[in-house]
C-alpha positions as CSV (number, residue, x, y, z in Angstrom):
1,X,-70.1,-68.8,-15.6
2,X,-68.3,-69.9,-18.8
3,X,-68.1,-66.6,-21.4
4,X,-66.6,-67.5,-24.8
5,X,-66.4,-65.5,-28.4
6,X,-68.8,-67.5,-30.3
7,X,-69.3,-67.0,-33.8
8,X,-72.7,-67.7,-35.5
9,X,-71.7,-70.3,-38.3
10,X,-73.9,-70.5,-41.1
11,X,-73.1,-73.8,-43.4
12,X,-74.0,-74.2,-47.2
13,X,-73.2,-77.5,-47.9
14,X,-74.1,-78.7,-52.3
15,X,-75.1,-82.0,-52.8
16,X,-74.8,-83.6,-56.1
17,X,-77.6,-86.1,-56.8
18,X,-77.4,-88.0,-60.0
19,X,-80.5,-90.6,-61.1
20,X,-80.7,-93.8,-62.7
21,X,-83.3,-95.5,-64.8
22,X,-84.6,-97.7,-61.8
23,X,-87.4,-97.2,-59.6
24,X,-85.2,-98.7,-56.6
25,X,-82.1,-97.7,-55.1
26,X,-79.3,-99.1,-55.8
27,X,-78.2,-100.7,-52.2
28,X,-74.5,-100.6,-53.2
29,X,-74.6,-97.0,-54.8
30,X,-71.1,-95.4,-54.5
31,X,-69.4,-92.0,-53.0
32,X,-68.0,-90.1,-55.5
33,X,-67.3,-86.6,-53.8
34,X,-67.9,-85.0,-50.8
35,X,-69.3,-82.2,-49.4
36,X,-68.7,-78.2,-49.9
37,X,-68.7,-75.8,-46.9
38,X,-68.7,-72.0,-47.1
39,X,-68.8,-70.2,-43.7
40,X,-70.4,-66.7,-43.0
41,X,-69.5,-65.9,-39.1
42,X,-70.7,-63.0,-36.8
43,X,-68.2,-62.7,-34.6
44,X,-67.5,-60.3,-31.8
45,X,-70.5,-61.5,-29.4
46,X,-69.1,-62.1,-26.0
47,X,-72.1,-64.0,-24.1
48,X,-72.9,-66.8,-21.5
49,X,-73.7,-69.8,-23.6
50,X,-74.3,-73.6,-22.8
51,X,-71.4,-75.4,-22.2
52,X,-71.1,-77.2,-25.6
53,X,-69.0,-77.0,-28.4
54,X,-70.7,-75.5,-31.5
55,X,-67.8,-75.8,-34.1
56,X,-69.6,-78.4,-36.8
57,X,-66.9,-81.1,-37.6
58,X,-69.2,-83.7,-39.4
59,X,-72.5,-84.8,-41.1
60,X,-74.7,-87.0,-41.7
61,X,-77.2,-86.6,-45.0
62,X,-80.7,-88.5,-45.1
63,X,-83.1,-88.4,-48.1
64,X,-86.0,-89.9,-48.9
65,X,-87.4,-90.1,-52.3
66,X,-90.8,-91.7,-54.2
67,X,-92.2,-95.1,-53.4
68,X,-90.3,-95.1,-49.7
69,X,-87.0,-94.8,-51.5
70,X,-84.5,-93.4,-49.0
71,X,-80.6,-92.5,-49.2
72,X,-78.2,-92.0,-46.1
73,X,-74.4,-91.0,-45.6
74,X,-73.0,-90.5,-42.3
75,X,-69.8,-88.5,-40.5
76,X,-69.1,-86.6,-44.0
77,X,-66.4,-84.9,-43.0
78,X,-65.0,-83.8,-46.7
79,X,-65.4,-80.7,-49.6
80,X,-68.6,-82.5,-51.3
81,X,-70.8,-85.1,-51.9
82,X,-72.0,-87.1,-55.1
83,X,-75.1,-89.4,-54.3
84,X,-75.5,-91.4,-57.8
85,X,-78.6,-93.9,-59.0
86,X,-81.4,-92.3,-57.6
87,X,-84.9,-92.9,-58.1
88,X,-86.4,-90.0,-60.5
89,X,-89.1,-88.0,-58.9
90,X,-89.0,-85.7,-55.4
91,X,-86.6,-86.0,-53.1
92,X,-86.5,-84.7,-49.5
93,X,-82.6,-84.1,-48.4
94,X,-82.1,-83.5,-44.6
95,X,-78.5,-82.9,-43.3
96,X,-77.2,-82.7,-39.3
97,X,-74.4,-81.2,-38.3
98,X,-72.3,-82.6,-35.8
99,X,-70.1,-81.3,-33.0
100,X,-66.9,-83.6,-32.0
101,X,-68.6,-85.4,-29.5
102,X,-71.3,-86.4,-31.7
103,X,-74.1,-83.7,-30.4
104,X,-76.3,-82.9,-33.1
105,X,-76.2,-78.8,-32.9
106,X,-77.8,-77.9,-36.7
107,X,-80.1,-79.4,-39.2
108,X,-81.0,-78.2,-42.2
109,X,-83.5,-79.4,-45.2
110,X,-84.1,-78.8,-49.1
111,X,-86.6,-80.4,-51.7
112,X,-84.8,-81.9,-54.9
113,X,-86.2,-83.4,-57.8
114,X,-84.0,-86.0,-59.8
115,X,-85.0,-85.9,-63.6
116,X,-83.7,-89.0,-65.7
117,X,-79.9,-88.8,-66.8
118,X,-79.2,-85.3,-65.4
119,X,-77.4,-84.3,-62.2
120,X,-79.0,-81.9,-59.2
121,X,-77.1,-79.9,-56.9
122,X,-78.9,-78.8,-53.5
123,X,-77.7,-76.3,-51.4
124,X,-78.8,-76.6,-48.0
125,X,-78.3,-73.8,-44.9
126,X,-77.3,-75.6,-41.6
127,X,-78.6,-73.6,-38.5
128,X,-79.2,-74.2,-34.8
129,X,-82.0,-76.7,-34.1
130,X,-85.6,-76.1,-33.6
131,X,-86.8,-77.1,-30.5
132,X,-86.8,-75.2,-26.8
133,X,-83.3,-75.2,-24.1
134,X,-82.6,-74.9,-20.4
135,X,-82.6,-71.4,-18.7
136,X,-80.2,-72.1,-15.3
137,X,-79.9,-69.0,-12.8
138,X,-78.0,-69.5,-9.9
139,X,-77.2,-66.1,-7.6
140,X,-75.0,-66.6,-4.9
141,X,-73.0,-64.8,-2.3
142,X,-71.5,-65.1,1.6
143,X,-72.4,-62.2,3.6
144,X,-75.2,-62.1,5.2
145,X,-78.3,-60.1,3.5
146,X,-81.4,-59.3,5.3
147,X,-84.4,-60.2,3.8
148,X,-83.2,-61.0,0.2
149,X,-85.4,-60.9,-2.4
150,X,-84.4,-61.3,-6.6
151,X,-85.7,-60.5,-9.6
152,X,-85.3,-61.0,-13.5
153,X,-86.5,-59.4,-16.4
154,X,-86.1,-61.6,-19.6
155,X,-85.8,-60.2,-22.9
156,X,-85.5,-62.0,-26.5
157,X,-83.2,-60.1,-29.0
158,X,-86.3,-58.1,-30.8
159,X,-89.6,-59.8,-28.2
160,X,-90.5,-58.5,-25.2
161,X,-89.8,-58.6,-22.0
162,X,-90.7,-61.0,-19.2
163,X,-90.2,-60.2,-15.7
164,X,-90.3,-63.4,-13.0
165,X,-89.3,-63.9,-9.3
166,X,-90.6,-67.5,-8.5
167,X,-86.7,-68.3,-7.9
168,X,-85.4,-70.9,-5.2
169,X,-84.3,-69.6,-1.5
170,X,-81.4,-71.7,-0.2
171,X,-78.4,-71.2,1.7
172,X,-77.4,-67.3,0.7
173,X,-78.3,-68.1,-2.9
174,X,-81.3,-68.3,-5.4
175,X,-81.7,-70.5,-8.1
176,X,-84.2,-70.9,-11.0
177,X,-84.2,-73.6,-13.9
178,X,-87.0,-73.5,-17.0
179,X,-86.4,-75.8,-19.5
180,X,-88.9,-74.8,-21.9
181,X,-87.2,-71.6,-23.1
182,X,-87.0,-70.7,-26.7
183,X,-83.6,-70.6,-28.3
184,X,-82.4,-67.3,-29.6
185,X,-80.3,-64.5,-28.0
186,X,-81.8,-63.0,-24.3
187,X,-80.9,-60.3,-21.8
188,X,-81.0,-60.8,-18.4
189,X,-81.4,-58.6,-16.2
190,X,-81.0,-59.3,-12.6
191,X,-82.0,-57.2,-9.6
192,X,-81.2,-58.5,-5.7
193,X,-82.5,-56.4,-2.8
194,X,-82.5,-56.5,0.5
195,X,-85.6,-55.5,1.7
196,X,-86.7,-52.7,-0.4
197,X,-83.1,-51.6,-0.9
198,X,-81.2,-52.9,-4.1
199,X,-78.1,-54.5,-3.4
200,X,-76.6,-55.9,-6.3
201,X,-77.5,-56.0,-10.1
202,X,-76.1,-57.8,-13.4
203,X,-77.7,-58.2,-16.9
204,X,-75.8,-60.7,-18.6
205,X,-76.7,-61.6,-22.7
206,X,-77.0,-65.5,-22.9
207,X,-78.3,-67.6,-26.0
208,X,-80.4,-70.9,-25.5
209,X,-79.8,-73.5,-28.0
210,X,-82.1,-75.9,-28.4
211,X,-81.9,-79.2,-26.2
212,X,-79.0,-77.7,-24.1
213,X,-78.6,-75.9,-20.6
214,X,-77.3,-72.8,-20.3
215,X,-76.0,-71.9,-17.1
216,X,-75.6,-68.4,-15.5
217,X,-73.9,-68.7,-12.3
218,X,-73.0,-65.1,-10.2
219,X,-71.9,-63.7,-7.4
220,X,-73.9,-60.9,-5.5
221,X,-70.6,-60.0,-3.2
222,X,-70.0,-56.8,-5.5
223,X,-72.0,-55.1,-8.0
224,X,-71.8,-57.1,-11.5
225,X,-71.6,-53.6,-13.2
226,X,-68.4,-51.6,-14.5
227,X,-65.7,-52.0,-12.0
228,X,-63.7,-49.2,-13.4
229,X,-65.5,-45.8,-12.5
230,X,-65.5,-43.6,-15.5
231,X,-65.2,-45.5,-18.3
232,X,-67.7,-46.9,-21.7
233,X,-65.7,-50.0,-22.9
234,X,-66.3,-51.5,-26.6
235,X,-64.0,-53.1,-27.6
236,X,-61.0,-53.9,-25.2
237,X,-59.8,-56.8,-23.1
238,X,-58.1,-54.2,-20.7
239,X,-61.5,-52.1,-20.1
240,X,-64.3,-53.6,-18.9
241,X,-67.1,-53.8,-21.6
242,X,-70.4,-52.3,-21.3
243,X,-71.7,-53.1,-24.8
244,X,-72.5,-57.0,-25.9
245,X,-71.9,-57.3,-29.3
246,X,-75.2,-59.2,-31.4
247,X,-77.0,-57.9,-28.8
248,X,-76.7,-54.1,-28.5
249,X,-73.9,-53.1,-30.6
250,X,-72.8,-54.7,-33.6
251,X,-69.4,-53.9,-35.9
252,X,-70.3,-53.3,-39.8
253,X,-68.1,-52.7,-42.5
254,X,-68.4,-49.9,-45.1
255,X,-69.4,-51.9,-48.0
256,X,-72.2,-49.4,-49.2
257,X,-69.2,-46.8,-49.3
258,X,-66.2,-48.9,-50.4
259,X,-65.3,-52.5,-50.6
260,X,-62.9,-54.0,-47.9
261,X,-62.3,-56.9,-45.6
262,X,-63.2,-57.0,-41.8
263,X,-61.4,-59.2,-39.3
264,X,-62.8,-58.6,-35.9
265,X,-61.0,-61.3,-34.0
266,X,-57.0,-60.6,-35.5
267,X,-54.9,-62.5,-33.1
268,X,-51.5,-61.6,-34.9
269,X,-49.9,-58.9,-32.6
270,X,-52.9,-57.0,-31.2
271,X,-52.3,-53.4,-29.5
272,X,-53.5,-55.3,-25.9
273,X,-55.0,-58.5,-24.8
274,X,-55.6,-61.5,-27.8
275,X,-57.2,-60.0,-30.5
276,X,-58.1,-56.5,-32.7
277,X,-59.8,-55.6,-35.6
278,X,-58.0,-55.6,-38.8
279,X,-58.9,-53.9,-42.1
280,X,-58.1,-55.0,-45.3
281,X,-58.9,-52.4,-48.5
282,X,-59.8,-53.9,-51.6
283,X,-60.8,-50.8,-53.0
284,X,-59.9,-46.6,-53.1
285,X,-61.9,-46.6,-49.7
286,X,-61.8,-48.9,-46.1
287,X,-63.3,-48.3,-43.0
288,X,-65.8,-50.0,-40.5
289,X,-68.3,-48.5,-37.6
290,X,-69.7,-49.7,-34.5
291,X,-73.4,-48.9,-33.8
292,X,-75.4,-49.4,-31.1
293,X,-78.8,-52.2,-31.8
294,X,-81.7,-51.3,-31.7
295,X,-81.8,-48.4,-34.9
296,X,-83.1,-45.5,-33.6
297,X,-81.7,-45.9,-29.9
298,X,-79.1,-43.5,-28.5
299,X,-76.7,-42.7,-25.3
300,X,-75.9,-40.2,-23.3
301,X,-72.1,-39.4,-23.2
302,X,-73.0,-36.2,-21.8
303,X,-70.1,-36.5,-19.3
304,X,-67.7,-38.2,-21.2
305,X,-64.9,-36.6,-21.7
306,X,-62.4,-38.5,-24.2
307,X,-62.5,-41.3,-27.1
308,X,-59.2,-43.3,-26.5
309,X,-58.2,-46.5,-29.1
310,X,-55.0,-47.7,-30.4
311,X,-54.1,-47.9,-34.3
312,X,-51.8,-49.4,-36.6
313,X,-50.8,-48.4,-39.6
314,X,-49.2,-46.3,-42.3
315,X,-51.6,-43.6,-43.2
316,X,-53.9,-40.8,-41.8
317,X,-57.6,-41.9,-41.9
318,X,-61.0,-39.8,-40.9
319,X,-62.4,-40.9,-37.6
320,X,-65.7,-40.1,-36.6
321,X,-68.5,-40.4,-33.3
322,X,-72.0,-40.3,-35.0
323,X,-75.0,-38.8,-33.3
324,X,-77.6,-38.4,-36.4
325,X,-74.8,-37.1,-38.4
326,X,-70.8,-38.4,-39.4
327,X,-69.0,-35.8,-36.5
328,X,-65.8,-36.3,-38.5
329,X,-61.9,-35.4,-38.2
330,X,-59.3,-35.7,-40.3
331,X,-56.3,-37.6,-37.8
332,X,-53.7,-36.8,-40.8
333,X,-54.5,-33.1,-40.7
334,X,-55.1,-32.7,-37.0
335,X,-51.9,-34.2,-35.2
336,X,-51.9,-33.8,-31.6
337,X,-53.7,-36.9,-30.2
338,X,-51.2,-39.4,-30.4
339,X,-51.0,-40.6,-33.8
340,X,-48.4,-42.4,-35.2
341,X,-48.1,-43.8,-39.1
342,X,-44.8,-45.7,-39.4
343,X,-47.1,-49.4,-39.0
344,X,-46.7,-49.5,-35.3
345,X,-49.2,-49.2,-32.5
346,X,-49.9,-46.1,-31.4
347,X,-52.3,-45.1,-28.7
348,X,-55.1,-42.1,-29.7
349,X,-56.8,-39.8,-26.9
350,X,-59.8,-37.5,-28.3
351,X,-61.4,-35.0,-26.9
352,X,-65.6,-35.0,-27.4
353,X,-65.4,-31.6,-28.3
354,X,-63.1,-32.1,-31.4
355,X,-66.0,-33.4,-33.1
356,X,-68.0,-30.9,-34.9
357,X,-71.5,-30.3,-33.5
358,X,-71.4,-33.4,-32.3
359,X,-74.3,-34.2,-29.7
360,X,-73.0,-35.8,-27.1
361,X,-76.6,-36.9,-25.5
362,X,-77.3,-38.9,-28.6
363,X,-75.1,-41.2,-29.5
364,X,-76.1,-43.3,-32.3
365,X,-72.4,-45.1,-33.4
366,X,-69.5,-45.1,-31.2
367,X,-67.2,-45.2,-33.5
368,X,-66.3,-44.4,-37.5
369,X,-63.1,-44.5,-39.4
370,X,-62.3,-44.6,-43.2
371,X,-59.2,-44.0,-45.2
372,X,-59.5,-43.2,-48.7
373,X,-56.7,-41.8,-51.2
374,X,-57.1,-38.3,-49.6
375,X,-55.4,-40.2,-46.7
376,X,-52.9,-42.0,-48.5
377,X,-55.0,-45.0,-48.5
378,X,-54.2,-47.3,-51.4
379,X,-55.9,-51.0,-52.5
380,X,-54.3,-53.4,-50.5
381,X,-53.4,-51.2,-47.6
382,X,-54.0,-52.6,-44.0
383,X,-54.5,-51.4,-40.9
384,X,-55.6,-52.4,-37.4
385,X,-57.8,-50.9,-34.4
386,X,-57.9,-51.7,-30.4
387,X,-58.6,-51.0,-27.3
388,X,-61.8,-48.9,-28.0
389,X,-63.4,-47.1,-25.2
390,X,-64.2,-43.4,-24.2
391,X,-63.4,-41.8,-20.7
392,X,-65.2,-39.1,-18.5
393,X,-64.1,-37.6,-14.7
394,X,-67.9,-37.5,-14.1
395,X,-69.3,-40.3,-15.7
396,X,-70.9,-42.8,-13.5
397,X,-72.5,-45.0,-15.8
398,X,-76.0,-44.7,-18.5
399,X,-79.2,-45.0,-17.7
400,X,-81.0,-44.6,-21.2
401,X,-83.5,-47.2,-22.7
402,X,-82.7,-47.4,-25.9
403,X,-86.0,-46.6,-28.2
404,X,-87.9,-50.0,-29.4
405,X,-88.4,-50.7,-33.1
406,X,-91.7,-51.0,-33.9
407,X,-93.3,-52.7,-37.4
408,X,-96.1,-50.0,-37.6
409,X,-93.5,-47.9,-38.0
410,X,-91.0,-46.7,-40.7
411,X,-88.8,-43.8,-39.1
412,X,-86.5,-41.3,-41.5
413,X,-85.4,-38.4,-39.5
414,X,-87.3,-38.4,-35.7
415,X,-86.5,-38.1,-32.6
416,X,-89.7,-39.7,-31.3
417,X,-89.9,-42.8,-33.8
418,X,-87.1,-45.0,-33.9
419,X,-85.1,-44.5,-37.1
420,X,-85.2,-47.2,-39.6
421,X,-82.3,-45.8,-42.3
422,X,-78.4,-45.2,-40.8
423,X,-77.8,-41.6,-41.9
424,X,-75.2,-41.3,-44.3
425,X,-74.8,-45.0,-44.2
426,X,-77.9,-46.3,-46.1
427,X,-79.5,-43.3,-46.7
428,X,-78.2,-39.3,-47.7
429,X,-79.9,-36.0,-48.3
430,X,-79.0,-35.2,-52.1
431,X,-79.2,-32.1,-53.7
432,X,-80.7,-31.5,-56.7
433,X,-78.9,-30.6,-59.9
434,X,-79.4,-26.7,-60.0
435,X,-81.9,-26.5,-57.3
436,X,-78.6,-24.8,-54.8
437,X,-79.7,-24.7,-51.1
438,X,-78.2,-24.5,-47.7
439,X,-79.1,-27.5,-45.3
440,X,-78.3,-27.8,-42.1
441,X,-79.8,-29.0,-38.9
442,X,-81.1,-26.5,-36.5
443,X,-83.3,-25.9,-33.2
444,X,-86.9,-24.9,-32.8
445,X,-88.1,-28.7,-34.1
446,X,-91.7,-29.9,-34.0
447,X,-90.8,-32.8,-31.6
448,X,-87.6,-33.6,-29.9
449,X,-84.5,-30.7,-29.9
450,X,-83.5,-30.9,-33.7
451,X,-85.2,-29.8,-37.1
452,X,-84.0,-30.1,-41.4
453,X,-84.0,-26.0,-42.4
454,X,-83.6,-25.6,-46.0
455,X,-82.7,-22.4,-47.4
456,X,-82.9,-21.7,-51.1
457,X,-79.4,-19.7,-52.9
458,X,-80.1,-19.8,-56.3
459,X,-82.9,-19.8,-58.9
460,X,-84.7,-22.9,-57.1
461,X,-84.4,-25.6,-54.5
462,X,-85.0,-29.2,-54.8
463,X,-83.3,-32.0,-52.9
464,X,-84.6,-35.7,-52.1
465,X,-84.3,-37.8,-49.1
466,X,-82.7,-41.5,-50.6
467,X,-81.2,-44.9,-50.7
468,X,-77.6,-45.0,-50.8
469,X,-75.7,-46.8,-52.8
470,X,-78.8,-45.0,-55.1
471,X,-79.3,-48.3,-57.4
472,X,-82.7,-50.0,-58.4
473,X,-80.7,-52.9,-56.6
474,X,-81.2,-51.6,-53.3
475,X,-84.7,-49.6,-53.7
476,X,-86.3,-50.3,-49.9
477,X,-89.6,-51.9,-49.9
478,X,-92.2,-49.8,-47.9
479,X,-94.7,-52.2,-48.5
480,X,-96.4,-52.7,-45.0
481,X,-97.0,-49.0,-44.7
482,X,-99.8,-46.7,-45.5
483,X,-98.7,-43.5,-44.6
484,X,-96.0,-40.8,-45.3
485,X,-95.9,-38.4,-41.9
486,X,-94.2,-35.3,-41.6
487,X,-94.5,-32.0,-40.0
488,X,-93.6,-28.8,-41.9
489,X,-93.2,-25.0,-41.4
490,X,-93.0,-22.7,-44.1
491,X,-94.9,-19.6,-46.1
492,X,-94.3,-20.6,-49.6
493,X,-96.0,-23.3,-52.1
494,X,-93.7,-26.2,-53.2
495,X,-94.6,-29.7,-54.5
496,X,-93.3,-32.8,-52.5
497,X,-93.1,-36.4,-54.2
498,X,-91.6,-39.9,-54.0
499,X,-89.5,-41.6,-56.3
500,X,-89.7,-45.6,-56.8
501,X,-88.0,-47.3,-59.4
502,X,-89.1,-46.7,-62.8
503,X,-91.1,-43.5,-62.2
504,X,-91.8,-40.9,-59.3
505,X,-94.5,-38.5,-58.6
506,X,-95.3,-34.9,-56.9
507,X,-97.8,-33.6,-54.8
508,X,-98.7,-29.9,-55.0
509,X,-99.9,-27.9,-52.2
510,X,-103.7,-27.8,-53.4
511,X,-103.4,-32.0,-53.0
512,X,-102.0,-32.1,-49.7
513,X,-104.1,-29.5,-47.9
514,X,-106.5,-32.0,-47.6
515,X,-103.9,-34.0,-45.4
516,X,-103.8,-31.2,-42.9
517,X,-100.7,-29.2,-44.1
518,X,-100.6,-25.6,-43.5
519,X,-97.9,-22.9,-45.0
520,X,-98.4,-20.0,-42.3
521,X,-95.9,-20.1,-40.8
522,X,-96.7,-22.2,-38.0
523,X,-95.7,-26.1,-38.1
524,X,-98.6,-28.4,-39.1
525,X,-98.5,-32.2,-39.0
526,X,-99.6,-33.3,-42.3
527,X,-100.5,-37.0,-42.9
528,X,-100.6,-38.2,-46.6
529,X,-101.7,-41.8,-47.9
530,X,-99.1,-43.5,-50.2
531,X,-101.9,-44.0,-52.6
532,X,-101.6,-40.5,-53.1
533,X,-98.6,-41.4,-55.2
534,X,-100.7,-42.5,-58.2
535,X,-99.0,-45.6,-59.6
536,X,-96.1,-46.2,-56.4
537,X,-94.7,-49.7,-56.4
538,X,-94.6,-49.1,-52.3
539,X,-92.0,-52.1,-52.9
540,X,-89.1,-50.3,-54.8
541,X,-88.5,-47.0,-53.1
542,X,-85.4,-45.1,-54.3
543,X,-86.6,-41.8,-52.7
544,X,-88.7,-41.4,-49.4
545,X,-89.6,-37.2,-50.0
546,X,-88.5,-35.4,-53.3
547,X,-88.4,-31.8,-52.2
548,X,-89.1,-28.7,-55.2
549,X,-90.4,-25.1,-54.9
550,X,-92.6,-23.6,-57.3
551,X,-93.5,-20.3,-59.2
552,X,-93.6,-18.0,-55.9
553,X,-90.3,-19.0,-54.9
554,X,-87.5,-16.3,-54.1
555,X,-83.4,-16.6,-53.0
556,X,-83.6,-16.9,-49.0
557,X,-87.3,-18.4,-49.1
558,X,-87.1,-21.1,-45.8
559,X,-88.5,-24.4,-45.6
560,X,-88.3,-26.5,-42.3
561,X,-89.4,-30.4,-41.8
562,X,-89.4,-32.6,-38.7
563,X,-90.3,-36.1,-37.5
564,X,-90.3,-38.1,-40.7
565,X,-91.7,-41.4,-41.1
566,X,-93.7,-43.9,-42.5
567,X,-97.0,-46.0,-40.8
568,X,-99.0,-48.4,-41.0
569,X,-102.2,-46.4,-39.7
């Protein structure tokens, strides 16, 4: 079993073509540059992978023009590349990428047309070839098993699953090979019993590349599973890991909040093992999160006890465990878990229950933490994180299944439809200018254990459900739904819109009676076609529900909302 950190390398690579007068190629046209790569990497993603190097050290460029005019370079291995005298018309340009033994692992093609006396740059995206890989699966193990059977469920990142037991019997082992498996990122999960009794169990992540094997080789002596009792490693070399990073957890920076830099793999004097996570500001704000893939799915740390990681830096910071909601503390104003801010490591022990109403049953994000100047935090500042991973005397592992995204659905705020927004990440509750309120989350929902209760304080209430950053720029495009669904519980009339950009529109009471709601009290489910919106562009949504009461309103008059989201039907 080979594991490495393998980063997803996407290439650009500009091409400058220049033409000539001719209808030919020249045959003894000339270099004049070379070629221009900029790297975008996803790192972080321990998995099995085939056993070939997938670091691009060369290329080689084909093109074929008008009139079976064609143009080749091979083993560029330089910034960029000037291809001069070509034929005018259209041009196809195909580029390979090559690993250092020659192994094509990438390809990537553009159109170009070459106009007379004028240079064209192409930019082309290099990624993993097209084409099926090898699937490998040997289980092995020395004592002797009674009766052994195995079983594997197989699961592309985002597809669905495929279970299969047609797997080889030999000499206290089982062994499987497919060869016609399509590339991407996969969990296995592997079941051995003996009998009807399970015995052992492992679900690796692997990745198929095209025309490669990829080999998973395992013992069944001990259970593949967390050897340390009691603990939920993500990120540490010295905790077992239960999270596979690219597959169900992933490490995003705060970009929509503040602009910074994100290192993921530091290997200059980490807290433990090889590596951390270092943070550069470039801004008054810096922080990152890990969240758990799918949106929408959750875990029970129930009887987990502790967050432990290391820092190092100079200044305080807020660190957070999400559920639906940012359970924050201030680490500068709160001493008494370890911190230390004189720029060496430290190592930080949390209790669960410091964490404001935090619900430990739903765990959206494992981990939060920004600095801003409330902090100390300046531009420039740095600061570096380890050894993540949370603690629990009775915690013998998780059994949830994480909820599936699904395309006929949208989901806002539900509990029974997997979310499609990050609270407080890509989306906010705002309050309206003058329309005061308190909001909160509270029990006695429609579906699930948690409902929005807004309370009006003042002379009206209004508040929208949005985009954040709140810019046309980043207006979400609800296009492939039909359907706004909520349920609601109230007495009192109010008027409930959507804003898109350029325009918004509300909905009184009188319109959406018709779309089942009810105000008696009682929670109704009320289903309301988008082209209810008169004039929506369904593609440019700033705000999902504007919220506004009306003429019968009164201080202390209640409003309450549950399972919001979107559908196709």
């Amino acid at each position: 079993m080979r594991f490495k950190l393998f980063n997803i390398v996407i290439i650009l690579l500009t091409i400058i073509l220049f033409s000539c007068g001719n209808d030919v190629v020249d045959p003894g046209w000339r270099t004049k540059g070379s070629l221009t790569l900029a790297f975008g990497s996803n790192t972080l993603s321990k998995t099995i992978v085939p056993d070939v190097d997938m670091n691009i050290v060369s290329y080689d460029i084909q093109g074929n023009g008008p009139s079976g005019a064609t143009f080749s370079r091979l083993n560029i291995t330089t910034g960029s590349v000037s291809i001069n005298d070509l034929v005018i018309g259209a041009w196809t340009v195909v580029v390979y990428g090559k690993n250092a033994a020659g192994d094509i692992i990438g390809s990537g093609s553009s159109p170009a047309v070459i106009a007379e006396g004028q240079s064209t740059s192409v930019a082309i995206t290099v990624i993993p070839q097209e084409g099926n890989g090898t699937l490998s699966i040997t289980v092995y193990w020395d004592t002797e098993i009674p009766n052994p059977n195995l079983t594997a469920i197989l699961t592309k990142l985002g597809g669905l699953p495929v279970e299969f037991s047609n797997f080889t019997y030999g000499v206290n082992s089982f062994s499987y090979i497919d060869s016609a498996v399509a590339p991407g990122y996969y969990t296995l999960q592997l079941k051995l019993k003996s009998g009807t009794d399970d015995v052992w169990g492992s679900a690796p992540a692997i990745r198929i590349l095209t025309g490669f094997t990829t080999s998973v080789n395992l013992s069944a002596e001990a259970p593949a599973s967390d050897p340390s009792a009691g603990t939920f490693g993500v990120y540490s070399e010295t905790v077992p890991l239960d999270v596979e990073y690219g597959v169900d957890a992933e490490v995003i920076s705060l970009q929509s909040l503040w602009s910074c830099e994100l290192y993921t793999n530091d290997t200059v004097d980490p807290g433990e093992g090889s590596s951390c996570i270092k943070v550069v500001g470039t801004n008054l704000g810096v922080g990152f999160y890990i969240r758990r893939r799918p949106l929408g799915s959750t875990i029970d740390f129930t009887d987990i006890d502790y967050i432990h990681f290391m820092y190092k830096g100079n200044n305080g910071f807020k660190v957070a465990v999400v559920d639906q909601f940012v359970r924050s503390i201030d680490m500068d104003v709160l001493p008494g878990y370890g911190l230390v801010t004189n720029g060496t490591w430290c190592n930080i022990k949390i209790p669960l229950s410091a964490f404001p109403g935090l619900d430990a049953s739903k765990i959206e994000s494992y981990f939060y933490i920004e600095a801003t100047p409330v902090h100390g935090h300046s531009p420039g500042d740095i600061f570096y994180i380890d050894n993540i991973y949370f603690s629990g005397t009775n915690y013998s592992g998780n059994t949830n299944t994480p909820i599936s995204n699904s395309p006929e659905e949208f989901g806002l705020y539900s509990e029974t439809v997997a979310l499609d927004v990050e609270w407080n990440f890509d989306t906010k509750l705002t309050v309206f200018s003058g329309g005061m309120l308190n909001a909160k989350i509270t029990t006695n929902p429609a579906e699930g254990s948690e409902c929005w209760q807004f309370e009006g304080t003042d002379t009206w209430m209004g508040f929208g459900f949005e985009v954040m950053p709140f810019t046309d720029a980043n207006a979400k495009d609800l296009s492939a739904y039909n359907y706004l669904n909520f349920n609601y519980r109230g007495t009192k009339n109010f008027r409930l819109g959507m804003r898109w950009v350029g325009s918004n529109i509300y909905l009184d009471v009188v319109d959406m009676v018709g779309f089942d709601l009810v105000i008696d009290g009682n929670w109704s489910t009320v289903k309301i076609p988008l082209t209810a919106f008169t004039g929506i562009d369904k593609s440019k949504v700033l705000q999902y529900i504007m919220f506004s009461s009306v003429g019968d309103y009164e201080v202390g008059d209640i409003h309450t909302f549950d399972n919001i989201y979107f559908s196709v039907n």
